[in-house]
C-alpha positions in Angstrom: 111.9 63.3 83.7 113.8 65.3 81.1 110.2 66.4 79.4 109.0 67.6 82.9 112.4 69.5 83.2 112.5 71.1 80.2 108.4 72.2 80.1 109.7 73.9 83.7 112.8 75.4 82.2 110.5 77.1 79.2 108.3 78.0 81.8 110.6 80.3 83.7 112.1 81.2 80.6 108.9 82.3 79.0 109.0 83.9 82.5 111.7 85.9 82.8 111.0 87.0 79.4 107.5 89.0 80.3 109.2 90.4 83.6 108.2 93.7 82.9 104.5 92.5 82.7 104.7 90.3 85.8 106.2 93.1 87.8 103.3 94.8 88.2 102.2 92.5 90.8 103.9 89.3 93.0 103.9 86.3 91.4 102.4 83.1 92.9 103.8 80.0 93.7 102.4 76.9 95.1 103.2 73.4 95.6 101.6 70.0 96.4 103.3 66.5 97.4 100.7 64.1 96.1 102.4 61.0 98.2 101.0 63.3 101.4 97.2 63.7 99.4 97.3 59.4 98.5 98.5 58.8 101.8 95.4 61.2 102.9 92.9 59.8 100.6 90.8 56.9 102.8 89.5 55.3 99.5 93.0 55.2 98.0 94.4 53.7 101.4 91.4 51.4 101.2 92.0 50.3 97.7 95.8 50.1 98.5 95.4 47.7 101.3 93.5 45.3 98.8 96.2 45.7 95.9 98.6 44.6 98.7 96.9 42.0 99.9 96.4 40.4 96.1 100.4 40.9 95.9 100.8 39.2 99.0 99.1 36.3 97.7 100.6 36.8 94.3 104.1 36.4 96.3 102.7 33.2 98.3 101.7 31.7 95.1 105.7 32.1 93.7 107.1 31.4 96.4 105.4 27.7 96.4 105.8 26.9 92.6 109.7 27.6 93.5 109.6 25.5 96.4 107.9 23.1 94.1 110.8 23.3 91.1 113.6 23.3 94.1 112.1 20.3 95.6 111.8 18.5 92.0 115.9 19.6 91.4 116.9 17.6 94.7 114.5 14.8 93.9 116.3 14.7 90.5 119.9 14.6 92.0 119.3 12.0 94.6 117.9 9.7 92.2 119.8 10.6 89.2 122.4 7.2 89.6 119.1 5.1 89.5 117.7 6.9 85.8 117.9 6.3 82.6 119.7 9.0 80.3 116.2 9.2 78.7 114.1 9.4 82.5 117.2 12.1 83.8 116.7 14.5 80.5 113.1 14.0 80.8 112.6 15.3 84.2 115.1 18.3 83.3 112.4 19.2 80.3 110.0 19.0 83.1 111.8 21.2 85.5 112.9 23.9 83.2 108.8 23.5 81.9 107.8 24.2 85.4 110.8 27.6 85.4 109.3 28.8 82.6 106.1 29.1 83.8 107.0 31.0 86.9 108.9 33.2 84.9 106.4 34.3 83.2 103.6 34.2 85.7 106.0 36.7 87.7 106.1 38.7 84.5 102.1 39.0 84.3 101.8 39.7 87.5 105.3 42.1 88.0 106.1 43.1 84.9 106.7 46.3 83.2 103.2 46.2 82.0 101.9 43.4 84.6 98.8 43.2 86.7 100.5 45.5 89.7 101.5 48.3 87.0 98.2 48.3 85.8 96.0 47.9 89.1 98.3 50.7 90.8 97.9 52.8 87.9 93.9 52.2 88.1 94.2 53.2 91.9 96.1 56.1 91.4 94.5 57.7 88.4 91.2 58.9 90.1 92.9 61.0 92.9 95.3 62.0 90.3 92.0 63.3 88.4 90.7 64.7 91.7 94.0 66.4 92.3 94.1 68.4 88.8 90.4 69.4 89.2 91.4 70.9 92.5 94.3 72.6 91.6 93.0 74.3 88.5 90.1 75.9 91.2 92.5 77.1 93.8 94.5 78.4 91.1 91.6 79.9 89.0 90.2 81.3 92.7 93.2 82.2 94.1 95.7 83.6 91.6 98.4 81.3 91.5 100.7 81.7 88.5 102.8 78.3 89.1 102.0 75.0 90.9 104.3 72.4 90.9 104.4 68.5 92.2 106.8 67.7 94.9 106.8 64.5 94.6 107.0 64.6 90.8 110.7 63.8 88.4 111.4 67.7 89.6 113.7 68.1 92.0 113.1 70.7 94.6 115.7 71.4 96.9 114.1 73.5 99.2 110.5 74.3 100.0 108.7 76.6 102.2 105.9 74.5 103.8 103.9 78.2 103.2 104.1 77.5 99.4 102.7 74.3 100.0 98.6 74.0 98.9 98.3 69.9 99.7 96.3 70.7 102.6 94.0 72.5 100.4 93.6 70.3 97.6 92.9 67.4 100.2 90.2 69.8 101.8 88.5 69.9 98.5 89.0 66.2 97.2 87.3 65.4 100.7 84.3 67.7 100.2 83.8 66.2 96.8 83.7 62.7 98.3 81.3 63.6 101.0 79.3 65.3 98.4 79.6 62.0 96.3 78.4 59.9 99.5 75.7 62.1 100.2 74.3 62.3 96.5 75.2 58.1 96.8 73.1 57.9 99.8 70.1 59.5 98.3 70.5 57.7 95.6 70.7 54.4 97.6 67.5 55.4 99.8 65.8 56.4 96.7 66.6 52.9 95.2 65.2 51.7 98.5 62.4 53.5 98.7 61.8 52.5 95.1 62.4 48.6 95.9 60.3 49.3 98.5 57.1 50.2 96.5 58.3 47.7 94.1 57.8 45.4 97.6 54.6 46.6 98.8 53.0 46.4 94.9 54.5 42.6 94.6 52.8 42.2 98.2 49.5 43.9 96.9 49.5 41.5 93.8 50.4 38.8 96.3 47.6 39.3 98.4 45.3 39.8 95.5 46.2 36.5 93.9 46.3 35.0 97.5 42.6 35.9 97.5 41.7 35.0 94.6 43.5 32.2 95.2 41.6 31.7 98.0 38.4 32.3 96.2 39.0 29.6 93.7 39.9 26.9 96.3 36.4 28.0 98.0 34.3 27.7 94.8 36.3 24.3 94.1 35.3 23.0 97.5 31.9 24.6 97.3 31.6 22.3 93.7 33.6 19.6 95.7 30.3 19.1 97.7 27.8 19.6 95.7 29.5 16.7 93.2 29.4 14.6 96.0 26.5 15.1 97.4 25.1 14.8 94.2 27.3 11.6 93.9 25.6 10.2 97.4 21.9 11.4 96.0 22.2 9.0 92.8 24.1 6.3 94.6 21.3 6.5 96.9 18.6 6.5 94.0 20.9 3.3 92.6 20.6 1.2 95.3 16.9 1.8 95.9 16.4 1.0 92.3 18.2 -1.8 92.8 16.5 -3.1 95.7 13.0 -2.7 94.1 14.6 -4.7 91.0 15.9 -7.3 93.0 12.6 -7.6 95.2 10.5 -7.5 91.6 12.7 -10.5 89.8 12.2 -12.0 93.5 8.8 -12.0 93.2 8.1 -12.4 89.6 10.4 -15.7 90.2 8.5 -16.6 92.8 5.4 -16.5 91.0 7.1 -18.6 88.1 7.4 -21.2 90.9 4.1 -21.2 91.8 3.1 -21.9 88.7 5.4 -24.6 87.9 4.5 -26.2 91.2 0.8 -26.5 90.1 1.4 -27.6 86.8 3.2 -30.3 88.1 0.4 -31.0 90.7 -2.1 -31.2 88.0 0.2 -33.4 85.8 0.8 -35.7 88.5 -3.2 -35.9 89.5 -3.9 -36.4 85.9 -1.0 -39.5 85.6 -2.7 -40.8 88.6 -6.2 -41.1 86.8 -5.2 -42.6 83.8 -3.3 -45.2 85.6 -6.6 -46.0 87.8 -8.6 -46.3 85.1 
């Protein structure tokens, strides 16, 4: 605060000082209230109303580990005339343990440098980035010789709502962020349109491998058959073989038969004679 008044004090006084030059025409003086612009800003309310809801739970979570060390306190009294020195001193370890721990998960998440200084810092700093960028146009553009934050360390007693360029700057911020969306959008349906073609490609290889898929299970089938009917031709060709063998060694052994048969005819006509004689 003290830096931001004493960079306005040299400013009038380096003011003042080149009157004579500045007199030659009015001098211009704006101001803005940036709580007004974040309060204006729909991303920032957005992004807000998440922070809020994460310290809202943040806040839950405390609340129920204090519970928890509050509830372990009464347990501790009301059984404290049944414990050992050793048990009682023990469980007081454990509760000022569990103390410590809240402590400092309040500090991480509420501390001077804790997650909501940071996060809120991260939310802020991008309109505060818009902001400047607008104010150094509408000064550049419209000849303003001092702007200053209402909302800032500065203390302004009094302000003409005439003075006051926040409706401006918020003009501008929003045409930015409609540019943004519209140079987004393209960029989204040209990411489409490209994962599109990627889609219709990928569907042209599909249905090329499908054929060819297709193709090959054809030609497999197509060999399928032919093997098997291959396969039934020589089975075929075996059992015929087989049959004409089977009918040959039938016969052949028939005819072995035969001739054994006579042999022993004539064997037993000849044993026959030579007993008659």
């Amino acid at each position: 605060m003290k830096t931001q008044v004493l960079l306005i004090l040299a400013a009038l006084t380096l003011l003042f000082s080149t009157s004579e030059i500045l007199a030659q025409r009015s001098i211009r003086i704006g101001y803005i209230d940036m709580d007004y612009i974040l309060e204006n800003v729909p991303e920032y309310n957005q992004a807000a109303a998440e922070l809020e809801s994460k310290v809202q739970k943040w806040k839950v979570e405390i609340e129920a580990e204090l519970k928890a060390v509050e509830q372990m306190r009464k347990d501790l009294n009301n059984e404290r005339v049944l414990l050992t020195k050793e048990l009682i001193e023990e469980r007081e370890e454990d509760i000022l343990f569990k103390e410590k721990e809240i402590l400092e998960y309040q500090q991480k998440r509420f501390g001077p440098n804790g997650d909501l200084f940071l996060q809120k810092r991260r939310l802020v700093q991008p309109v505060q980035d818009q902001v400047f960028v607008a104010v150094q146009e509408i000064a550049k553009n419209k000849r303003y010789d001092f702007i200053f934050d209402k909302s800032a360390d500065l203390v302004m007693l009094y302000s003409a709502d005439r003075y006051d360029i926040s409706d401006q700057v918020l003009l501008r911020i929003n045409r930015a962020s409609k540019r943004k969306q519209v140079t987004e959008r393209r960029e989204k349906k040209q990411v489409e349109r490209a994962e599109e073609r990627n889609l219709e490609q990928e569907n042209e290889i599909s249905d090329r491998e499908q054929q060819a898929l297709e193709r090959q299970s054809e030609r497999e089938r197509l060999l399928a058959e032919r093997k098997a009917q291959r396969d039934s031709i020589r089975a075929a060709k075996k059992k015929e073989f087989e049959a004409r063998r089977a009918q040959l060694l039938e016969a052949q052994q028939r005819k072995r038969d035969s001739i054994n048969a006579l042999r022993n005819e004539n064997q037993e006509t000849e044993d026959e004679d030579n007993d008659n004689n």
